[in-house]
N, C-alpha and C positions, 0 to 999 in steps of 0.2 A: 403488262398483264395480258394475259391471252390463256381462254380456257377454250375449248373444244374438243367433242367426242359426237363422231360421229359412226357412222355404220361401218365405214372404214376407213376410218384416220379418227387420229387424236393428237392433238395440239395442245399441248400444257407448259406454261411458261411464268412463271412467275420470279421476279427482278425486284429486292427490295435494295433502293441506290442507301437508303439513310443505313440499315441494320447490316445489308451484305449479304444478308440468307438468300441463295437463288435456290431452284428448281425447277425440272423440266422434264417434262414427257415426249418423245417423238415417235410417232410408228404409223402407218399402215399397211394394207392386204396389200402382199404381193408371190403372186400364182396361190390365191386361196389359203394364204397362212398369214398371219397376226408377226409383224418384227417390229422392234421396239426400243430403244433405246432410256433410261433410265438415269438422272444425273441429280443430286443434290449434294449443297455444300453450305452447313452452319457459319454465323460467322464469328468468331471467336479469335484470339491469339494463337492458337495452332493452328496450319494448314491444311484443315482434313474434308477431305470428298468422297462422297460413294457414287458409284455407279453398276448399272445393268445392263446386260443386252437378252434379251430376250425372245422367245419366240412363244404365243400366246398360247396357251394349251388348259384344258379341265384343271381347276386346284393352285390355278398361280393368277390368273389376271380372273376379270368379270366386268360387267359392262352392267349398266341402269342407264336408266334417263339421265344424260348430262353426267354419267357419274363413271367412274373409274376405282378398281382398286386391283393390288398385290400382293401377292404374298410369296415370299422369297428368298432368295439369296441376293445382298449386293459386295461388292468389292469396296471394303474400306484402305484408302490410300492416305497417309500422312505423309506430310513435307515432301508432296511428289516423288515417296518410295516407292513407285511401280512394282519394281521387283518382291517386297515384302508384301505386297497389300494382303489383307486378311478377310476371308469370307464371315462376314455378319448375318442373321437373321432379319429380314425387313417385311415389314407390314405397313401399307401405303394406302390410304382411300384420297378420292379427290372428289368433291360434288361441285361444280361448275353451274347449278343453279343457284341464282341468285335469288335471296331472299325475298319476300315481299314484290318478286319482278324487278324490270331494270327502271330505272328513273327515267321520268319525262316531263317531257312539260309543252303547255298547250298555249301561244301566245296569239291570239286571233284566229287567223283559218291557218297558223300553222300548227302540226303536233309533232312531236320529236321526241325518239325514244334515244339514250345513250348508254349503249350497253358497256359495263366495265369490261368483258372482254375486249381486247382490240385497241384497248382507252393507250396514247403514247403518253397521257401523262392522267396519274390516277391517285385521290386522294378522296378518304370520303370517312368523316369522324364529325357524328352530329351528336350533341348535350344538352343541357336546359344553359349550361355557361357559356358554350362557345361551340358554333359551327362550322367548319370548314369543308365543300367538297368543290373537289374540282376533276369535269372526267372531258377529258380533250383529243378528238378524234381529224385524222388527216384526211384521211380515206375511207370511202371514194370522193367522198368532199366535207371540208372541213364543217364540225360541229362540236360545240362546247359550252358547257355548263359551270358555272362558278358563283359559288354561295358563300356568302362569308358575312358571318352575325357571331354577335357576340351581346348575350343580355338581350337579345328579344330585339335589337338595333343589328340591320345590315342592310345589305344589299346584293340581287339578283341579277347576273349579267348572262344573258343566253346571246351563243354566237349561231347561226348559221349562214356558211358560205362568205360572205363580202359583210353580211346582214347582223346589225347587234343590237339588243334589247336590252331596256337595262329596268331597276325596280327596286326603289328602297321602300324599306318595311318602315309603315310608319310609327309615329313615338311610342304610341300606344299597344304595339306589336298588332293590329287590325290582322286579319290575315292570315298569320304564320301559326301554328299548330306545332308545338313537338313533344313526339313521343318515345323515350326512350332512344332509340337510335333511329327512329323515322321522322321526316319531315314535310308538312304541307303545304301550301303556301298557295295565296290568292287574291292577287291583286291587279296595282295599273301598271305597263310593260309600256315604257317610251323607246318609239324607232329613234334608226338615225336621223329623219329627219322633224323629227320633234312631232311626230303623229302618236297618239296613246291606242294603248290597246288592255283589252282584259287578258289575263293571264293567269296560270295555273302553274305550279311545280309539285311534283311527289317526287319523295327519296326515300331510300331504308337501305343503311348502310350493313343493316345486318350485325 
């Protein structure tokens, strides 16, 4: 998952391995004009793709904070017929801010923010029945988050670098907060070597 927009460039990349559905944005300024490329593909039992190329101009693209959209023509292609593909109408927004902010979490004098952008492996579905997020980052140095409760019973494991903290919710659920799709959480964070620390997690999956 990778979202960015910026003053000149935009990176949009979204890869779902379970459902199939990708899509993707690539473009930046070059010699003072907006070029762009444009790709999406449902996933289904047909093999159908659209794509765009574009050059950015008044009445087709627009730019916000974090946000992107189009309005357009794309090239719809089935079973890789190049030659037949057929002009569709498309209309496209993308907001690459995240809800509520990016999740973090505070384990002594460290704080660490995990932004889903960038995340090489990205899961994040929080409930009153079952929690799962997990957002795992390479670069420029490893950093990762993984929560996993179910019934008010789980546990907290933050990685940074060489370094792992871990933190079960106790019986009583002490601590942990959830609301709707957001979760809080606040408790004791055991190092690798058996040192505790106080500890803080926010998420909102949105």
């Amino acid at each position: 998952y990778m979202c960015d927009v910026m003053e000149d460039r935009i990176t949009i990349n979204f890869q779902q391995t379970t459902s199939e559905n990708t899509f993707s944005v690539q473009g930046s300024v070059f010699n003072g004009q907006w070029n762009a490329t444009i790709n999406f593909a449902p996933s289904g039992a047909t093999q159908v793709s659209y794509g765009a190329s574009i050059g950015f101009d008044p009445g087709t693209a627009g730019f916000g904070d974090r946000a992107f959209s189009y309005e357009g023509t794309m090239s719809r292609v089935e079973d890789f017929d190049i030659v037949n593909a057929q002009e569709v109408p498309a209309t496209i927004a993308v907001n690459c801010a995240t809800p509520g902010g990016e999740p973090t979490a505070q384990v002594g004098d460290e704080s660490l923010t995990f932004p889903f952008s960038g995340a090489s492996d990205l899961e994040c579905d929080v409930s009153d029945e079952e929690s799962y997020v997990l957002i795992s980052h390479n670069q420029p140095e490893r950093i990762q988050m993984q929560v996993d409760i179910q019934e008010a019973f789980g546990a907290f494991n933050i990685t940074f670098g060489e370094v792992r903290y871990e933190s079960f919710v106790p019986d009583d659920g002490t601590g942990l907060t959830i609301d709707g799709s957001s979760l809080t959480y606040q408790g004791t964070f055991t190092g690798p070597t058996g040192e505790e620390f106080d500890g803080a997690v926010s998420v909102n999956c949105g």
